[in-house]
C-alpha positions in Angstrom: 76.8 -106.6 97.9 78.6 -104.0 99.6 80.1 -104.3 102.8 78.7 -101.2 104.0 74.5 -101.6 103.2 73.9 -98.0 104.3 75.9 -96.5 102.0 75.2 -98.0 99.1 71.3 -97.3 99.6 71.4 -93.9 100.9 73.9 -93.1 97.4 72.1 -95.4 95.1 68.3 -93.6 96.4 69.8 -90.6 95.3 71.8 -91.1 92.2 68.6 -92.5 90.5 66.7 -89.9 91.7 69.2 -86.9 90.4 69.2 -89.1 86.9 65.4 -89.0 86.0 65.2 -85.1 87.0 68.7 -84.3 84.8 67.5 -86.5 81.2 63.8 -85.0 82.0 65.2 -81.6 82.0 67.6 -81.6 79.7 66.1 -83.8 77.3 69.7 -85.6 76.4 71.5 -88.1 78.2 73.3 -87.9 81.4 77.0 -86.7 81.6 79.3 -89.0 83.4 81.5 -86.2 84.7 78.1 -84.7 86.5 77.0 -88.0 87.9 80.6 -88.1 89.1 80.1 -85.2 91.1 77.0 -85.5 92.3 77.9 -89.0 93.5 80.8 -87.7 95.8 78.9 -84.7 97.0 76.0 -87.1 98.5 79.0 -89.2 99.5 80.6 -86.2 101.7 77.1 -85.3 102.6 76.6 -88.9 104.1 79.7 -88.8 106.0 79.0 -85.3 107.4 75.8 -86.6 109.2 77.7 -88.8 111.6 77.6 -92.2 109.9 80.4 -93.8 110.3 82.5 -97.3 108.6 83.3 -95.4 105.3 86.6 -95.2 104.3 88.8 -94.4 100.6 88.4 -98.1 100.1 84.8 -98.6 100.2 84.0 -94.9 98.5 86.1 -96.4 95.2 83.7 -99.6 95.6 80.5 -98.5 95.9 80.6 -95.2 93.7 81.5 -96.7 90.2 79.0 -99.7 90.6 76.2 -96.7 91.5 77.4 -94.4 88.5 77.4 -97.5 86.0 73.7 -98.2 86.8 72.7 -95.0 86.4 74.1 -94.3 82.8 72.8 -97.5 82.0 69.4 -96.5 83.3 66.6 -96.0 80.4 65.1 -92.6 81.2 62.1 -91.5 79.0 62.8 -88.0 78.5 59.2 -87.0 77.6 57.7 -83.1 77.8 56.7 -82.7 81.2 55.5 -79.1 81.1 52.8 -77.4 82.8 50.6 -77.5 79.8 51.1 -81.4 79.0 50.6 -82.7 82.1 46.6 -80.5 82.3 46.3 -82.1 79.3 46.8 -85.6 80.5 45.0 -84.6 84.1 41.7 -83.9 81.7 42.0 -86.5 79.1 43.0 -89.5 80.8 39.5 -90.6 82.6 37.8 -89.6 79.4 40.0 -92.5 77.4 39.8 -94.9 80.3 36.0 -94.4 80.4 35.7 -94.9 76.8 37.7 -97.8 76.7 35.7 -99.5 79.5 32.6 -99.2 77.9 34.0 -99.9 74.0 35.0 -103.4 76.7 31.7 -103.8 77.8 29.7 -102.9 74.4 31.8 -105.4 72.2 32.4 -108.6 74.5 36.1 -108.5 72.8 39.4 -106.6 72.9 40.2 -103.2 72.4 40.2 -102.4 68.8 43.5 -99.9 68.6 41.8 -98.0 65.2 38.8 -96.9 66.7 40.9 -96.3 70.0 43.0 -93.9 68.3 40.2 -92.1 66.5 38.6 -91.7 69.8 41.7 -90.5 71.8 42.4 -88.0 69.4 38.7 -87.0 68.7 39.1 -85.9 72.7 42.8 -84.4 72.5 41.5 -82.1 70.0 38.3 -81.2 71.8 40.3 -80.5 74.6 42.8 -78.7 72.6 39.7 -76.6 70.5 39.2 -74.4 73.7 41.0 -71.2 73.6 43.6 -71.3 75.8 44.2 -74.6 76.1 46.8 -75.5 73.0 50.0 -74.9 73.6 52.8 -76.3 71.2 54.4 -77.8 74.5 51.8 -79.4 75.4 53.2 -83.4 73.7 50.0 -84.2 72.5 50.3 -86.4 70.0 53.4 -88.3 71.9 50.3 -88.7 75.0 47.9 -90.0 72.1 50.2 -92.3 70.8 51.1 -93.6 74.6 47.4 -94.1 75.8 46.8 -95.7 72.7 49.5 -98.3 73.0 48.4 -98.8 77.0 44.8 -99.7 76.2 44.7 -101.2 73.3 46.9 -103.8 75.6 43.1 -104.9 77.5 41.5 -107.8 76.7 38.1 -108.5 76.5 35.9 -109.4 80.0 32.7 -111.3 80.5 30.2 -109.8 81.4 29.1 -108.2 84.3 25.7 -109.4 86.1 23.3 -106.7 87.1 22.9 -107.6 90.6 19.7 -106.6 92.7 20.4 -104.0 95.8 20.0 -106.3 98.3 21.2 -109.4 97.0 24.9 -108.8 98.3 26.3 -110.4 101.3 26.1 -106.7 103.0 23.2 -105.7 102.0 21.2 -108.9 103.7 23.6 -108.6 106.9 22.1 -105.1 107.1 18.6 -106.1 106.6 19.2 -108.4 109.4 19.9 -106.1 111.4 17.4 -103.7 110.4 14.6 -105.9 111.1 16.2 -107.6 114.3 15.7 -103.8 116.4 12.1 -103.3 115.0 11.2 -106.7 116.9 13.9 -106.0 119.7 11.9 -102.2 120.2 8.7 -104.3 120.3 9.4 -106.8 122.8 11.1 -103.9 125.0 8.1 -101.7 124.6 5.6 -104.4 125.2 8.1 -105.7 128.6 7.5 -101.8 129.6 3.9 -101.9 129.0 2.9 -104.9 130.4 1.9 -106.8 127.4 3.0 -109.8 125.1 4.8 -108.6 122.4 3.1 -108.3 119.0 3.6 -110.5 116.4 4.9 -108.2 113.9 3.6 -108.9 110.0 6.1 -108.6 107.2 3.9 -105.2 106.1 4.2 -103.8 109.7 8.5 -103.9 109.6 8.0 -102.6 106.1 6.0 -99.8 107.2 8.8 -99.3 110.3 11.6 -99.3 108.1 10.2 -97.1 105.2 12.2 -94.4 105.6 15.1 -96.9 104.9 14.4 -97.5 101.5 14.1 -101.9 102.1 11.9 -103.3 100.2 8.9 -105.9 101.1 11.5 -108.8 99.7 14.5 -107.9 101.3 11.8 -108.1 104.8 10.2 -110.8 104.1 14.0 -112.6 103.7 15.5 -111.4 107.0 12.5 -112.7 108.7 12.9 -116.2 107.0 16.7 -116.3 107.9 15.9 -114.8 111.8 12.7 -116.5 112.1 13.0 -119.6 109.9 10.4 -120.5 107.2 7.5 -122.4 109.0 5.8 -123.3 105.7 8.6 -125.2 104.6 9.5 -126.9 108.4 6.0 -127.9 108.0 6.7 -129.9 104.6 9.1 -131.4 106.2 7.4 -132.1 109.4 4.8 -134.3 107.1 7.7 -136.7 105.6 7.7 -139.6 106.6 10.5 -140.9 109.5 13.1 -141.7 107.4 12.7 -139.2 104.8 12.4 -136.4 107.4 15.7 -137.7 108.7 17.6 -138.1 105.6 16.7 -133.9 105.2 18.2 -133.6 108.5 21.6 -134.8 107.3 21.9 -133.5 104.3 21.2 -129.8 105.7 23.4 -130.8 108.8 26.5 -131.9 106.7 28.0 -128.7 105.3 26.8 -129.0 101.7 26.5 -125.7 100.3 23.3 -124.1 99.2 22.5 -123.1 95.0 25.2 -126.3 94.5 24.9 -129.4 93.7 26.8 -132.1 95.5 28.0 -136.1 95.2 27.9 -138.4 97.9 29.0 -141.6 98.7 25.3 -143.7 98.5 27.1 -146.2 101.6 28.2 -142.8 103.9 24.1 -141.6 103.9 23.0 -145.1 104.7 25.7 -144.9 107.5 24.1 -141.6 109.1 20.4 -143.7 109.1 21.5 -147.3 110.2 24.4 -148.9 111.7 27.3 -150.2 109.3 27.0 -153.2 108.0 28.6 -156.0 105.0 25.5 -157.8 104.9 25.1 -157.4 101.1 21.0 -158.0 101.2 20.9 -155.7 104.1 22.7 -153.1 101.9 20.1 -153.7 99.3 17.3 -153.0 101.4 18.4 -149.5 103.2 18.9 -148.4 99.2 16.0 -149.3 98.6 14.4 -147.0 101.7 16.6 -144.6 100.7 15.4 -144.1 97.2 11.9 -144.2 98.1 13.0 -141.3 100.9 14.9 -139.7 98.3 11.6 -139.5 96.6 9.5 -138.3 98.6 12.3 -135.5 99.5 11.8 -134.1 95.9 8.4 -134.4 95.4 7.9 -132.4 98.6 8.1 -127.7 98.2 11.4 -128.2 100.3 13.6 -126.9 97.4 15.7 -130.4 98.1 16.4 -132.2 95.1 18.0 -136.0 95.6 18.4 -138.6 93.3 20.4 -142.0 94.3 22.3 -143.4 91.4 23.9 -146.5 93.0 27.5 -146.2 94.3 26.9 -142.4 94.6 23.8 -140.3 95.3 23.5 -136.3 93.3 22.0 -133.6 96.2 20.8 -130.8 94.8 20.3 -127.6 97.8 18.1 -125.0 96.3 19.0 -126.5 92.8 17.4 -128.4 90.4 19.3 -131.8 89.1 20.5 -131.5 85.3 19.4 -133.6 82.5 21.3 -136.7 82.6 22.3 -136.7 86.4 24.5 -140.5 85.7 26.9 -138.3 83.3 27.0 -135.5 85.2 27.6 -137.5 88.8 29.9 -139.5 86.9 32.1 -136.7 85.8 32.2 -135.4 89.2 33.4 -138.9 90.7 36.0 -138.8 87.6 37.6 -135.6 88.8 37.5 -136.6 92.3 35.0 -134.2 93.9 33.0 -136.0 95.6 31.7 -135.1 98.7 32.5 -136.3 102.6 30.2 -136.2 105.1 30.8 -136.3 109.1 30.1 -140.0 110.5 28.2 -141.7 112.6 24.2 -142.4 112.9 22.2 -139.1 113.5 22.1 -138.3 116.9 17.9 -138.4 116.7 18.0 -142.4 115.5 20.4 -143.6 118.2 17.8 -144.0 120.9 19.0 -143.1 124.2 22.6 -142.0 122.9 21.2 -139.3 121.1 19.3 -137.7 123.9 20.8 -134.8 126.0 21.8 -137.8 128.4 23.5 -140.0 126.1 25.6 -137.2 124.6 26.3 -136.3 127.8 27.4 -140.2 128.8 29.7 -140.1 125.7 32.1 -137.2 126.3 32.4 -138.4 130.1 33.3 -141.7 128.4 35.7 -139.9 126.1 37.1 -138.0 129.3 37.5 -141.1 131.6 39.4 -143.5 128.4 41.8 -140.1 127.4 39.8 -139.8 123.9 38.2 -136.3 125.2 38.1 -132.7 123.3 38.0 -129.3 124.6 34.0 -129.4 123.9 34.0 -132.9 126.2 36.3 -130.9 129.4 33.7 -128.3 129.2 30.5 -130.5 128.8 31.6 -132.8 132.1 33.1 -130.1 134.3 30.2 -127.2 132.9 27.6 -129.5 134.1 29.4 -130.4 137.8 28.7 -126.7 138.5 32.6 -126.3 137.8 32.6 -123.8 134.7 35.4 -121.8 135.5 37.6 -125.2 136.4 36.7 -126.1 132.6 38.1 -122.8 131.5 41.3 -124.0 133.1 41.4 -127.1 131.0 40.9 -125.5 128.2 43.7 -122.6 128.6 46.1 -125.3 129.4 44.9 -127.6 126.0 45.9 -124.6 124.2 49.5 -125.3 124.6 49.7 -128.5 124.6 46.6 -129.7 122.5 46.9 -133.2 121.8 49.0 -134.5 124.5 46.3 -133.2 126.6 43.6 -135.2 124.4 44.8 -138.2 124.2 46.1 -138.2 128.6 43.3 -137.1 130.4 45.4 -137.5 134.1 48.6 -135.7 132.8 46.2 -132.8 131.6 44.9 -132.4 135.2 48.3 -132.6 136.6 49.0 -130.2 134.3 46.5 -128.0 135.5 47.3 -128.7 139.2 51.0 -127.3 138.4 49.7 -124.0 136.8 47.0 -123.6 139.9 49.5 -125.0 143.0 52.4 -126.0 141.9 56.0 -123.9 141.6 54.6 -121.6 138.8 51.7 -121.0 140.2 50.1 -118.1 138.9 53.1 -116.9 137.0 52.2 -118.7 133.6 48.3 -117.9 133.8 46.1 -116.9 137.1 44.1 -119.9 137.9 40.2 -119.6 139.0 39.2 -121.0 142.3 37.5 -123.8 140.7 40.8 -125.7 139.4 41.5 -127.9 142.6 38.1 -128.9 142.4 37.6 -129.6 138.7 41.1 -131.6 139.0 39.8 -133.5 141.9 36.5 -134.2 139.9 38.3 -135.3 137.2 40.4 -137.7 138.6 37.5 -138.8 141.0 35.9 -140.1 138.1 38.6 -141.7 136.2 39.5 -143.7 139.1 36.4 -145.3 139.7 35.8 -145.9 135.9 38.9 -148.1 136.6 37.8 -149.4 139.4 34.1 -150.2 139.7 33.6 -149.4 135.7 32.1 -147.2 133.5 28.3 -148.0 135.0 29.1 -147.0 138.2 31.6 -143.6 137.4 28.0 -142.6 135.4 26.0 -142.9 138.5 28.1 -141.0 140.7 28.5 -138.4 138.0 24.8 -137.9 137.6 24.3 -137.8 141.6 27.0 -135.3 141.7 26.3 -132.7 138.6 24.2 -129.9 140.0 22.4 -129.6 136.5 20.9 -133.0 136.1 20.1 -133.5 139.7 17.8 -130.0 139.4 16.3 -131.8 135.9 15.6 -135.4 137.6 14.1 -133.7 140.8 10.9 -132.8 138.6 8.3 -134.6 138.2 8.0 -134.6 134.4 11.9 -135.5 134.1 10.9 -139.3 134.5 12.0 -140.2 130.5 14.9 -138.8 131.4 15.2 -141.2 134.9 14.5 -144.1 132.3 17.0 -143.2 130.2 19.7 -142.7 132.7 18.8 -145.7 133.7 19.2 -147.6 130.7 22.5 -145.8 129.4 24.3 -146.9 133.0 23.2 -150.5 132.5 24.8 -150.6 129.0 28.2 -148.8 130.5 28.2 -151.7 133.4 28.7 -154.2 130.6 31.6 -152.6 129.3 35.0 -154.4 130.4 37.6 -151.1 129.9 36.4 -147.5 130.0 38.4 -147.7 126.4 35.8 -150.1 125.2 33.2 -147.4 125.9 32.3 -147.1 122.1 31.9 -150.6 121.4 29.2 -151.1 123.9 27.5 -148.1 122.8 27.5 -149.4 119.0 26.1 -152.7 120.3 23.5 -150.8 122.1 22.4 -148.7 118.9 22.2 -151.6 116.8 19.9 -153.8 119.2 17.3 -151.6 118.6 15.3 -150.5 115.7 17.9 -146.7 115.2 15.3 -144.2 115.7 12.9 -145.6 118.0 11.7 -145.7 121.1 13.4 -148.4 123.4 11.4 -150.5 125.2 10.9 -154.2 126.0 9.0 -156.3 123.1 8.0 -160.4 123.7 9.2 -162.9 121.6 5.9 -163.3 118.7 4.5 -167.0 118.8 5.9 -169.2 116.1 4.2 -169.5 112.5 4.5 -172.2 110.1 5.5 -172.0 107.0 3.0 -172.7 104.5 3.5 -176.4 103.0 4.9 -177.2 106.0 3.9 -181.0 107.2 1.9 -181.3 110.5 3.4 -182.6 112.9 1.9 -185.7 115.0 -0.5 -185.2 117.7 0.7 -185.6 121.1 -0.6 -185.9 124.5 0.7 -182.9 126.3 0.0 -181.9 130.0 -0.6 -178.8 131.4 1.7 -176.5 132.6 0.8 -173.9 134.5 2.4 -170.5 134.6 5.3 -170.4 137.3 4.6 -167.7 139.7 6.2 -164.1 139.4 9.2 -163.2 141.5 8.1 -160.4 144.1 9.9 -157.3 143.5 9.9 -154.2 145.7 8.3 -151.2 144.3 9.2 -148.1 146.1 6.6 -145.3 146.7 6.8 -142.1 145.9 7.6 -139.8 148.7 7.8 -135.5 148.3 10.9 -134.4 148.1 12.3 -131.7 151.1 12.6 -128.0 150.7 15.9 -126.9 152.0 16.6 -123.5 153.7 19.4 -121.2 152.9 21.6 -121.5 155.5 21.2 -125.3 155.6 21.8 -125.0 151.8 25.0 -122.6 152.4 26.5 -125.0 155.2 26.1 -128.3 152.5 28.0 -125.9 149.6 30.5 -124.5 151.6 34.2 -126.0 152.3 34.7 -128.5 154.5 37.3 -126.4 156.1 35.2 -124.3 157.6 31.9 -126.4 157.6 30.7 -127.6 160.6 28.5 -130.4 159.7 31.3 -132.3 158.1 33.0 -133.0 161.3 29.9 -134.1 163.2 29.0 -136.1 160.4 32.6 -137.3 160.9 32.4 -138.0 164.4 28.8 -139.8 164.1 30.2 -142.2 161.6 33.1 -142.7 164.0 31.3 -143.3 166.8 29.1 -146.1 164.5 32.1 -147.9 163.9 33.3 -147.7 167.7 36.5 -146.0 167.0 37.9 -142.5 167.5 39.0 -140.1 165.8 42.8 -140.5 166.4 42.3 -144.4 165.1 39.7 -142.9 162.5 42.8 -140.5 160.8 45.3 -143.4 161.2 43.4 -145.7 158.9 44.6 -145.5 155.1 40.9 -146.6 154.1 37.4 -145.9 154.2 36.2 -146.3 157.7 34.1 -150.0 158.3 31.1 -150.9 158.8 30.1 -153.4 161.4 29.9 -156.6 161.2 27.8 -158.0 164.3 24.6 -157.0 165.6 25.2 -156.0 169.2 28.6 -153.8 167.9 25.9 -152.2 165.7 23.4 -151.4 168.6 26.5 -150.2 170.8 27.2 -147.7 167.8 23.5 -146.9 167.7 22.9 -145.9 171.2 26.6 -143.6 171.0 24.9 -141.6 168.3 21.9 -141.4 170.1 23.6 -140.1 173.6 25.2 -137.8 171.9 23.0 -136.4 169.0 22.7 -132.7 169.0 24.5 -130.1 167.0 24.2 -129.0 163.0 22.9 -133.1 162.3 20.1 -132.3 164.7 19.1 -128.9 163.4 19.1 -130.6 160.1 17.0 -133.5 161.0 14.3 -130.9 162.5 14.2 -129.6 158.6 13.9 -133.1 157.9 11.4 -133.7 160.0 12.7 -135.6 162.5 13.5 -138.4 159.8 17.3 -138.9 161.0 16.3 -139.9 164.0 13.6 -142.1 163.3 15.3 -144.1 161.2 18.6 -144.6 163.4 15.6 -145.7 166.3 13.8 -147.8 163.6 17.0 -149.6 162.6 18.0 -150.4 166.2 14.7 -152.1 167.0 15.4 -153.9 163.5 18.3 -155.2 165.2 17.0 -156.4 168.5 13.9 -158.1 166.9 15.9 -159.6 164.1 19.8 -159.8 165.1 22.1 -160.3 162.3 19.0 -160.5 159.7 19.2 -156.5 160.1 22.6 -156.2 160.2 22.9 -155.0 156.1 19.5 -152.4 157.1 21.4 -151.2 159.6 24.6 -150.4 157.9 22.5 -148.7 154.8 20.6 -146.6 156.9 24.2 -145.0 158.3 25.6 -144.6 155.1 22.5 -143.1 153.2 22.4 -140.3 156.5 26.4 -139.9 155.9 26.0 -139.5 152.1 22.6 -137.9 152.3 24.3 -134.7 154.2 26.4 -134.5 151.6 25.2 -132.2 148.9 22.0 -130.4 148.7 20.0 -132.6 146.2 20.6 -135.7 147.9 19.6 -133.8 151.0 16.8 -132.7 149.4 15.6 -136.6 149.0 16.9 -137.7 152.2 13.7 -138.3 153.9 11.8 -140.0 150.8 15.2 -142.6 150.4 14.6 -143.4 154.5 11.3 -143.9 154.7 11.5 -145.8 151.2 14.3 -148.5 153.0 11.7 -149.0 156.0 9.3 -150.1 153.5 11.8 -152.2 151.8 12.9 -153.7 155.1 9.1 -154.0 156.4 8.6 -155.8 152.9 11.7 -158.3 153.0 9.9 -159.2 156.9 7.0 -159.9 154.9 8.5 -162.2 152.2 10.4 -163.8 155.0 7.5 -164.6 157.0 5.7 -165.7 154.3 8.2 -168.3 153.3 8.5 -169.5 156.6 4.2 -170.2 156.8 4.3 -171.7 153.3 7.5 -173.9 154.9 5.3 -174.8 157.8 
């Protein structure tokens, strides 16, 4: 290489140029003494322009080495006149067509006879029109060139004729096409006043005549915009498990017009939980094939066949003759299929609801097993969405050491939004304290009071659910929130999450309905000796424990500003200070001793220091608390009175009421859907504590 790069290609770029021109002009080789020349007059020229680092030295380098390649070059002198190069211009499409289609007609190679009949069969038609022969022309060196180019093709398959709209394109545009005729009709009919038409497949043919689409290519976007009904409803009529095994087989990436091998074991994994039971193995084949049956029996154009260790899936594709051979080939060159685990979200009861997903990624966020999709679900559903698109902008960088340390990726996210480079790195949404805060919020009391109790404070606290459970018709949805919190309580470690959820699935029948079933009464087996007669006494049924049923009570309709003073920060709100000051004055301390304490504030723990707080919230009720307990109705105050008489008539007896009462008021003010219920959950613990009198008294008469 030479030590001056420049140079060399600036010289050599030239040289090789200068030698094609010189042998195609002269027609002979080219003269050392001229290359010579020319190489020290580009030389010169090069040094003129300014460049500098060229000295004798370097010029005796780089000069021969450039002059040696280029009388070694192999220049094809050729006859490149005016006349032979129309000549090529006009005859070289004609022989490449002809070639193409000699390709096409024979299904083989180029046969170099009848290629050369036919190039010079158009070399002399060209040359037959006056004018157009010249004796410089080089026509039969071109005929013997094209002839040696391509006779070189081989032969191709051939070439499927294709409909118009069958391409990739061409269906993408239909889409489209058809997508603004019923966009148009759903904005004229909004403008009109009307519901919008339901548009036949003949009615968007019509609309798109002047398109040229035909009634197929419609009746196609409309299946893939609209769906196919006909079939849904095929599928609709399977039975359970069959309509469930079609869900995971469209659900698991297998692509369509193929067909496909799967592990037999990895589809009974998506229907039931995993087991080594070798009879219970036996038996969910056994369902499957007769599923598998019905699949491929049913217009679905879903074609299944289970062939022991492995099952053949055919998508839009009808199984070969002799599926064991063919399967088997496929398992001998290794292409068989994997599928996503785990049961199918529709047979693992209340884990595959909205709520159970839900209760898994805040499980995955509080044990440090969460994704991006988890961050966003948790945080997007506390009314915290642009806090989540902090997570996410920080898990970009750091990816898994954000996964798997769900603390380190909020203090992550606290650095970026407060700390030293805060916003240099990224500009941080206003939402990132408080999405860091929720975060951590919830961790801590996974590890504290478990995973049961971090679920209920997350479901009082997310703004989504709390509107959902405040209908009337959300009730399922109460039930199962219910049920997935008592299965989280039982779980030792927030990291044991899954383990309770996988015991929870399989005590249930996957796919049903949970609910509570008694033991059936015991039958004998048949054979089975009888046993002796015995004299047996009666028992009678133990009595029922009493339980508490609450009623239901309507729920409050709050105004604005109330709304806007529960919302806003508690900087600059001013019922979080009263609310503050009336728990304060509860527990009979100040607020100086109040801010001193490094825990929450007490409760009391005698009946008279209760009253004594009573009557100070009483003397000096007023403010935002009062204006809120007018919304209220009055309920606030009611209930503080209500509990003090509880305490005079009863003492220490009412000692737990009383404390309740003050903490559902505190907590009630809190957030606007627990204010929202404030006055039912009041008037609901004076029935429970008029209730609990009841039972007392009535165990005290049956005492007596």
């Amino acid at each position: 290489m030479s030590a001056n790069p420049g140079l060399f290609d600036h010289v050599g770029d030239a040289a090789r140029r200068f030698t094609v021109r010189r042998v195609r002009e002269t027609g002979a080789p080219l003269d050392p003494a001229e290359i010579r020349a020319f190489l020290v007059a580009t030389a010169e020229a090069y040094v003129a322009e300014g460049h500098t680092g060229v000295d004798e030295a370097m010029l005796a380098d780089v000069l021969p080495r450039v002059q040696r390649f280029c009388l070694a070059m192999q220049v094809h002198a050729g006859t490149r006149t005016a006349s032979n190069e129309r000549l090529f211009c006009t005859v070289e499409p004609q022989v490449k067509a002809w070639t193409v289609a000699h390709r096409r007609a024979t299904h083989a190679a180029v046969d170099a006879v009848a290629l050369r009949a036919a190039v010079r069969a158009l070399v002399d038609a060209y040359r037959a029109v006056p004018g157009q022969a010249h004796d410089d022309d080089g026509h039969a060196e071109l005929v013997e060139r094209w002839v040696g180019w391509y006779s070189k093709m081989t032969a191709v398959r051939v070439e499927g004729t294709r409909k118009p709209g069958a391409t990739h394109r061409a269906r993408q545009e239909a889409d489209f096409e058809v997508y603004m005729v019923l966009a148009w009709e759903r904005e004229v009919a909004e403008r009109e006043g009307r519901a919008p038409r339901s548009l036949s497949i003949d009615d968007i043919t019509d609309a798109l005549k002047w398109s040229g689409m035909k009634r197929s290519q419609v009746r196609g976007a409309l299946e893939r915009l609209r769906g196919r009904p006909e079939r849904q409803a095929h599928i609709d009529a399977l039975t359970g498990t069959a309509r469930d095994l079609v869900e995971v087989l469209e659900t698991s990436g297998l692509p369509k017009n193929r067909l496909s091998v799967l592990r037999t074991d990895a589809l009974a994994e998506k229907l039931w939980p995993s087991t080594t039971v070798a009879a219970t193995r036996r038996k969910q084949r056994q369902r499957l094939r007769a599923a598998v049956a019905e699949i491929t029996a049913a217009p679905i154009d879903l074609h299944v066949v289970v062939l022991g260790e492995v099952t053949l899936v055919g998508r839009g594709r009808r199984l070969p003759e002799g599926p064991e051979e063919f399967a088997a080939e496929l398992v001998r060159q290794g292409k068989t299929r994997q599928i996503p685990a785990g049961i199918l979200a529709r047979r693992q009861g209340d884990w595959g609801t909205p709520e159970g997903q839900q209760a898994q990624s805040l499980c995955r966020v509080v044990a440090s097993h969460a994704s991006d999709e988890d961050i966003f679900r948790v945080l997007s559903q506390s009314g915290l969405p642009e806090a989540a698109e902090d997570f996410l902008r920080v898990s970009q960088h750091y990816g898994d050491l954000c996964h798997r340390d769900t603390l380190g990726w909020c203090s992550e996210v606290e650095e970026r939004s407060e700390g030293a480079f805060a916003g240099i790195i990224s500009s941080p949404s206003d939402q990132a304290g408080a999405g860091v805060e929720r975060i951590r919020a919830l961790v801590q009391r996974a590890r504290q009071d478990g995973l049961g109790a971090a679920w209920g404070e997350y479901i009082s606290e997310a703004t989504t659910y709390a509107c959902r459970l405040s209908r009337a018709e959300a009730a399922p949805a109460r039930e199962r929130i219910r049920r997935i919190g008592v299965a989280l309580a039982q779980a030792p470690t927030p990291e044991a999450w899954e383990a309770v959820m996988l015991l929870s699935v399989a005590s249930g029948r996957p796919g049903r309905r949970a609910r509570s079933l008694s033991l059936p009464t015991e039958r004998r087996r048949p054979g089975r000796a009888a046993a002796p007669k015995t004299e047996t006494k009666a028992v009678t049924a133990s009595p029922q424990k009493a339980e508490f049923h609450p009623r239901h009570y309507g729920r409050t309709e709050i105004p604005g500003w109330l709304a806007d003073e529960l919302v806003c920060h508690w900087h600059i709100s001013s019922l979080r200070p009263e609310l503050h000051a009336l728990r304060c004055a509860y527990a009979g301390i100040t607020l100086e001793e109040a801010a001193a304490l490094d825990t929450a504030l007490p409760f009391q723990d005698s009946a008279a220091a209760a009253r004594a707080g009573l009557r100070t919230i009483l003397k000096t009720w007023g403010g935002v608390v009062s204006e809120a307990d007018a919304v209220l109705e009055h309920a606030l105050h009611q209930a503080v009175i209500a509990v003090d008489v509880a305490l005079r008539d009863r003492g220490d007896e009412a000692l737990v009421y009383a404390n309740v009462v003050v903490s559902r008021i505190e907590q009630g003010l809190g957030t606007v859907e627990r204010c929202a219920s404030l006055r039912a959950d009041l008037a609901n613990l004076a029935d429970q504590w008029a209730w609990a009198l009841a039972q007392l008294d009535a165990k005290a008469a049956t005492a007596a």
